[in-house]
C-alpha positions in Angstrom: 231.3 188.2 38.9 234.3 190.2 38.8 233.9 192.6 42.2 232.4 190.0 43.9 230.5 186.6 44.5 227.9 184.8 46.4 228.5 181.7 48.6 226.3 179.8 50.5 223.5 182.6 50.3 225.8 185.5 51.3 227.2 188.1 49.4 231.1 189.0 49.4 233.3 191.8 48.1 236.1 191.0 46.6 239.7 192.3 48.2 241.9 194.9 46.4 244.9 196.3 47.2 245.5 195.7 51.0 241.8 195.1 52.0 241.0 191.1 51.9 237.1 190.0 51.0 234.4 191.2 53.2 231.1 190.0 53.0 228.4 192.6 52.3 224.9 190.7 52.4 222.9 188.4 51.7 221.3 186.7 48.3 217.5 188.5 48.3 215.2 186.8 45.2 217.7 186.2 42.5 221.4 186.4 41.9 220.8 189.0 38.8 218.8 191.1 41.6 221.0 191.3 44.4 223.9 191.7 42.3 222.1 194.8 40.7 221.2 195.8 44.3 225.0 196.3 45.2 225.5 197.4 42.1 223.4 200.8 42.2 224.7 201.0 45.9 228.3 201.3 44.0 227.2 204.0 42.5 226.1 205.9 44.7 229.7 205.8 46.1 231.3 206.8 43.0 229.0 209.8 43.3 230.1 210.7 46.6 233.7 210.6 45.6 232.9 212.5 42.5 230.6 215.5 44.3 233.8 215.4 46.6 236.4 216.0 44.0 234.2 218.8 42.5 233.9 220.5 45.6 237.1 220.7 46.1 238.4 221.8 42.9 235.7 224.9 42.8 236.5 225.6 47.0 238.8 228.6 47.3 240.1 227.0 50.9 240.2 223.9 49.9 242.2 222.5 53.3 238.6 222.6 54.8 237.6 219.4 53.1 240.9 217.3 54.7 238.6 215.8 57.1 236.1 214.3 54.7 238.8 213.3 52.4 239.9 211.2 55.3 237.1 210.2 56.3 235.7 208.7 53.3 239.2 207.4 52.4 238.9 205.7 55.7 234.9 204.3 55.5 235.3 203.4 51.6 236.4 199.7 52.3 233.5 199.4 54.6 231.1 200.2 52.1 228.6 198.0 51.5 228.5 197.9 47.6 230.0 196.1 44.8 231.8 197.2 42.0 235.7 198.5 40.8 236.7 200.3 44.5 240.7 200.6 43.4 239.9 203.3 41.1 238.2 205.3 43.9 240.9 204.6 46.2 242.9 206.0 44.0 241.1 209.1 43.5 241.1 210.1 46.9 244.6 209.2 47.8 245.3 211.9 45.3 243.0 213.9 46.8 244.7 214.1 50.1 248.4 214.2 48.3 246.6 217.4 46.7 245.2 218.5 50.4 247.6 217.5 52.5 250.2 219.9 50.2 248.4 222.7 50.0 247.5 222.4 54.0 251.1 222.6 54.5 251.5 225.5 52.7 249.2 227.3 54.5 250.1 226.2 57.4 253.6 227.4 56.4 252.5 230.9 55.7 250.3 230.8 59.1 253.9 230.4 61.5 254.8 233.1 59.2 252.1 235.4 60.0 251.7 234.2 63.8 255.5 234.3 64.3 255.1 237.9 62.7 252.4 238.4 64.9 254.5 237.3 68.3 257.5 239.6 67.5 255.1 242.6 66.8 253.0 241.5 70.6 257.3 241.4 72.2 257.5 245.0 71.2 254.3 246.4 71.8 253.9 244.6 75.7 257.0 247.0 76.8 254.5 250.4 76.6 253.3 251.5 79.8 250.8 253.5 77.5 248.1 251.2 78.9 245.5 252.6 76.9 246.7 252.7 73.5 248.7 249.3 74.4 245.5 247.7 75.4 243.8 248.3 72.1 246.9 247.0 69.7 247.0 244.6 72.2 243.3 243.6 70.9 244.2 243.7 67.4 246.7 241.8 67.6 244.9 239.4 69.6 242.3 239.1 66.6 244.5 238.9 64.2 245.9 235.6 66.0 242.3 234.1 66.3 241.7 234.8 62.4 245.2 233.3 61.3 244.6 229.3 61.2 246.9 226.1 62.7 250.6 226.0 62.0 252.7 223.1 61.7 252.1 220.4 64.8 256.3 220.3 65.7 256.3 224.7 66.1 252.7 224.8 67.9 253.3 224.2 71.2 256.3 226.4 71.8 255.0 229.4 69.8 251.4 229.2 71.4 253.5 229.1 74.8 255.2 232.2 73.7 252.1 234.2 72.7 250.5 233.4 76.0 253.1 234.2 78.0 253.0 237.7 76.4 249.6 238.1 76.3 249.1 237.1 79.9 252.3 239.0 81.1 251.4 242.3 79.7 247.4 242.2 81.4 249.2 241.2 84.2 251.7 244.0 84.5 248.0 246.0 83.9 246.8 245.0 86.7 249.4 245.4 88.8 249.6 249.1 87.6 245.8 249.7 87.9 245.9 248.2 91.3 248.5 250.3 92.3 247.0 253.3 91.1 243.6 252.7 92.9 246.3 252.4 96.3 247.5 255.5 95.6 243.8 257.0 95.0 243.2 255.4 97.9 245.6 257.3 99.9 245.4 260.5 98.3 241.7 260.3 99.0 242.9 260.2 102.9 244.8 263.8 102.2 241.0 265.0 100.5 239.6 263.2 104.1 242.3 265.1 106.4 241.7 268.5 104.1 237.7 268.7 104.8 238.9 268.1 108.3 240.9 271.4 108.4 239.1 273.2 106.2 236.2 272.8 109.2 238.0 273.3 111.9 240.0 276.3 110.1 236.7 278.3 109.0 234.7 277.2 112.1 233.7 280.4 114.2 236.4 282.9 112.4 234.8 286.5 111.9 233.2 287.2 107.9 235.7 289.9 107.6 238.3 287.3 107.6 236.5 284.6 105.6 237.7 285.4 102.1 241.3 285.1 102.7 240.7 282.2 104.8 238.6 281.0 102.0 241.1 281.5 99.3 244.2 280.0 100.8 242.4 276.6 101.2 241.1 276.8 97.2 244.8 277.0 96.8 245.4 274.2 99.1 242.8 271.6 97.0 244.7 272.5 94.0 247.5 270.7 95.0 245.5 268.1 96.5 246.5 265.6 93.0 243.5 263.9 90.6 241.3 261.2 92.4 238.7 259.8 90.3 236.6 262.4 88.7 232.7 261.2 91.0 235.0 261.0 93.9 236.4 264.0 93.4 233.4 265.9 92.5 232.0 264.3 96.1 234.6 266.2 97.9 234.5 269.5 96.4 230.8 269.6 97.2 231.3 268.6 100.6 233.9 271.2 101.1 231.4 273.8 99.3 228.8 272.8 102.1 231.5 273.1 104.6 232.0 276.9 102.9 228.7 277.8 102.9 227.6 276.9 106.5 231.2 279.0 107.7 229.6 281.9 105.9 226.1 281.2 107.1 228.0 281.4 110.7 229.9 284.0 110.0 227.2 286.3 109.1 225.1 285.6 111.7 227.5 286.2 114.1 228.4 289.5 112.6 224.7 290.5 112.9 224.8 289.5 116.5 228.0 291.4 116.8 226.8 294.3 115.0 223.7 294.6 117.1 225.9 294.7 120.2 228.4 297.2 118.8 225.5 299.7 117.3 223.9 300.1 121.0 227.6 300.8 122.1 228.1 303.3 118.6 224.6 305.0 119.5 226.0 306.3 123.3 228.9 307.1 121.6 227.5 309.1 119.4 225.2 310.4 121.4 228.1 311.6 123.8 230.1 312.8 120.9 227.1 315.2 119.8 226.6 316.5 123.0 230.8 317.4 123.2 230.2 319.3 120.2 226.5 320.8 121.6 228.7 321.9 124.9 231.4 323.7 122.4 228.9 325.7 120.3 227.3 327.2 123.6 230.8 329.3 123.4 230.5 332.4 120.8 233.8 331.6 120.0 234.9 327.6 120.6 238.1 326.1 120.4 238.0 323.1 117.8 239.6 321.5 115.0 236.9 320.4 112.9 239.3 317.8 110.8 240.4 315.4 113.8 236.3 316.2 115.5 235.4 314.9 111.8 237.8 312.0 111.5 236.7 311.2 115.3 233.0 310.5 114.4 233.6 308.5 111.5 235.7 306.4 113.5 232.7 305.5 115.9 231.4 303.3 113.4 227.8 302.3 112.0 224.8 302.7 114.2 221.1 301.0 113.4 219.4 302.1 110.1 216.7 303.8 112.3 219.0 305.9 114.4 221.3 306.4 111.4 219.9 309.6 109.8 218.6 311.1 112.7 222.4 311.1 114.5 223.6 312.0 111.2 221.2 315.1 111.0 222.5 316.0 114.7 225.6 315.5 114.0 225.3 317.2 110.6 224.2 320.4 112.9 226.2 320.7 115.6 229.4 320.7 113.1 227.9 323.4 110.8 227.4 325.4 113.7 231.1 324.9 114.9 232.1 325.3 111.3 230.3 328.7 111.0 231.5 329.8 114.4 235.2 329.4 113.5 234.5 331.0 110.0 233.0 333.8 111.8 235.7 334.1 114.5 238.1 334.2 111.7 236.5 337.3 109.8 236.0 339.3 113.1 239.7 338.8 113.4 240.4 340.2 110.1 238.1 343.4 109.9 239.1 344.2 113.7 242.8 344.1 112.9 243.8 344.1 116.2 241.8 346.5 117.9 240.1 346.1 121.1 236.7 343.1 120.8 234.8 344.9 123.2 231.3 346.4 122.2 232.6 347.0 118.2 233.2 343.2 118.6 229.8 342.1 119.3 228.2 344.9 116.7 230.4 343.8 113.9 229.5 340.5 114.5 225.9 340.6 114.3 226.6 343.1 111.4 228.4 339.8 109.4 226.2 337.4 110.9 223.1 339.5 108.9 225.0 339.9 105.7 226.2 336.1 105.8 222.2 335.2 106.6 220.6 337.6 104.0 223.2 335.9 101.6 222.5 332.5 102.1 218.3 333.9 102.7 218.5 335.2 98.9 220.3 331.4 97.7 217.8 329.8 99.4 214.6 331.7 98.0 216.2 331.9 94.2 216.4 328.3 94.4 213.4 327.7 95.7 211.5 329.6 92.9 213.8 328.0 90.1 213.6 324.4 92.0 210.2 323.0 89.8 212.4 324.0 86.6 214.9 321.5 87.2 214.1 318.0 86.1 213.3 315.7 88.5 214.0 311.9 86.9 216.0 309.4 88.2 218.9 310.8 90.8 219.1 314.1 90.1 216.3 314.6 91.8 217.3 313.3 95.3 220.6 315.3 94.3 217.8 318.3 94.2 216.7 317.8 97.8 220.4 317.3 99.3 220.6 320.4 98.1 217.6 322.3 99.1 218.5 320.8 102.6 221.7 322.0 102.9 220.5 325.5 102.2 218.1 325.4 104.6 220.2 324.1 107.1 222.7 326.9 106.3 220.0 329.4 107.2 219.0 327.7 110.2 222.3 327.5 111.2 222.9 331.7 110.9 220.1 332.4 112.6 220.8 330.0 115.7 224.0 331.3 116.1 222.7 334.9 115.5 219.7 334.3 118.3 223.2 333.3 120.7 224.7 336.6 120.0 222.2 338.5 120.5 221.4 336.6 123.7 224.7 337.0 124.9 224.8 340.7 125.4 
């Protein structure tokens, strides 16, 4: 048998190259049978080198079939078969010559690409743009992942070297991230100590002085510096509540305050109207009607249901002081100096008469052309203003002309 023999009932293998005889079996039926037996199992071998050596000639990366090279380079004497193994050897000893050259290679252009890779991750670490750092960072990172082993002798040091980048640049990160949530943190505090002031600053202060109040803190959280946006957004409607309750106070105070200073503004009125009652019982007063009229409107509001009728009073009393000084003013002028006396009083009455049919006439022509005006919208309160004041300028005449003629 020339690959092998039988002895004693067993079957042996014959040695080649470095491998010395290994037995493989034992004699089943027949010599011609159990030598055909190993025989086919030969073949199978030869097939599995064969499929092998295809598959790696046809593989585009073919270093990914070192392992089985080796592998079946390193089981092949152990195989339990018969037949010409040297051949085989052979083969796949070339096989890994072929691999083992094109894995360096590769490997070659891998510490080519990862050493590019570790010069480009130097640079880009130094950004404080944490950001946009972060995501090359990430590339870069993938790229490394993707890029396969490098030669065993430059592995260690230039893995060392891409770690210590890597891991230096998230941890400068998060030393920068942690030292920005301190300083959130404490600027957080001066949003803390602002609501503070801002309560105790527009707590009990007077409506009229709320705006201003109001305005300078808005300024003041302006300069407050950026907090994280929820947080942030937390405090400003906290200090909006604070606002809005200030106002609330505000105005209900005022209407307390009000209420207080309208009973005080009514007497005052009241007294004020009965100053200028006591002046128009002289035929001829002393006044000055622009500081009497700058007085009232300095005595402030009253309530809405006393308003108009202390207006209307009010409103009297000064057109009958107005007309007494107008007509003082034209006795003087047609007397020219001469004595008052009875002329005085007749003259008076005389102007009093043409002054009331005057404003009698006004008052009736209006009247009768009053439903040809249009009355929409505003012009037609403007329409009663109007009619009122004429009438009051009648009523006014003839009070003061009753007076004169009382006075004889």
């Amino acid at each position: 048998m020339a690959h092998g023999s039988i002895k004693e009932g067993k079957v042996y293998r014959h040695a080649f190259l470095d491998f010395p005889e290994r037995e493989i079996g034992e004699l089943k039926e027949s010599e011609e049978e159990t030598l055909q037996y190993f025989s086919e199992r030969f073949a199978l071998v030869e097939k599995e080198v064969a499929d092998l050596a295809e598959k790696i000639t046809n593989a585009t990366n073919k270093g990914s079939y070192w392992m089985k090279v080796l592998h079946l380079k390193e089981t092949l004497p152990q195989k339990d078969a018969l037949g010409d193994y040297e051949p085989l050897w052979q083969q796949l000893c070339e096989l890994e010559n072929l691999l083992k050259e094109q894995i360096d290679q590769n490997r070659q252009m891998n510490l080519d690409i990862k050493q590019a890779l570790v010069a480009e991750l130097a640079e880009v670490t130094q950004s404080s743009e944490w950001k946009s750092t972060s995501e090359a960072v990430k590339v870069i990172q993938q790229k490394w992942l993707k890029t396969g082993a490098v030669p065993d002798e430059e592995k260690e040091e230039l893995e060392n070297l891409y770690k210590t980048l890597v891991q230096g640049f998230y941890d400068r990160r998060a030393a920068f991230y942690a030292e920005l949530e301190k300083m959130m943190v404490e600027k957080e505090a001066l949003y803390v100590t602002f609501l503070e002031k801002a309560k105790k600053e527009l707590e009990g202060i007077p409506v009229s002085k709320m705006k201003t109040v109001n305005d300078a803190l808005r300024e003041e959280w302006k300069g407050l510096g950026r907090i994280k946006r929820e947080k942030q957004n937390e405090f400003w409607n906290q200090f909006q509540t604070i606002t809005r309750q200030a106002w609330k106070d505000g105005k209900k105070q005022q209407k307390a305050t009000q209420k207080t200073d309208h009973t005080a503004n009514k007497k005052n009125k009241e007294e004020f109207i009965e100053k200028l009652r006591q002046m128009n019982e002289s035929i001829e007063p002393e006044a000055n009607l622009d500081s009497l009229k700058r007085e009232w409107k300095d005595l402030g509001p009253v309530n809405k249901k006393d308003s108009k009728p202390m207006h209307d009073a009010y409103e009297l009393q000064n057109n009958l002081l107005s007309e007494n000084l107008f007509l003082k003013g034209m006795l003087l002028k047609r007397l020219k100096g001469r004595d008052k006396g009875g002329d005085a009083q007749k003259l008076r009455q005389r102007i009093l008469r043409d002054l009331l049919d005057r404003d009698m006439r006004e008052l009736n022509a209006f009247k009768e052309n009053l439903e040809k005006f249009s009355t929409r919208g505003n012009f037609e309160d403007m329409l009663g203003n109007k009619l009122e004041q004429q009438e009051r300028k009648v009523k006014v005449k003839k009070m003061i002309l009753d007076q004169v003629r009382a006075s004889k």
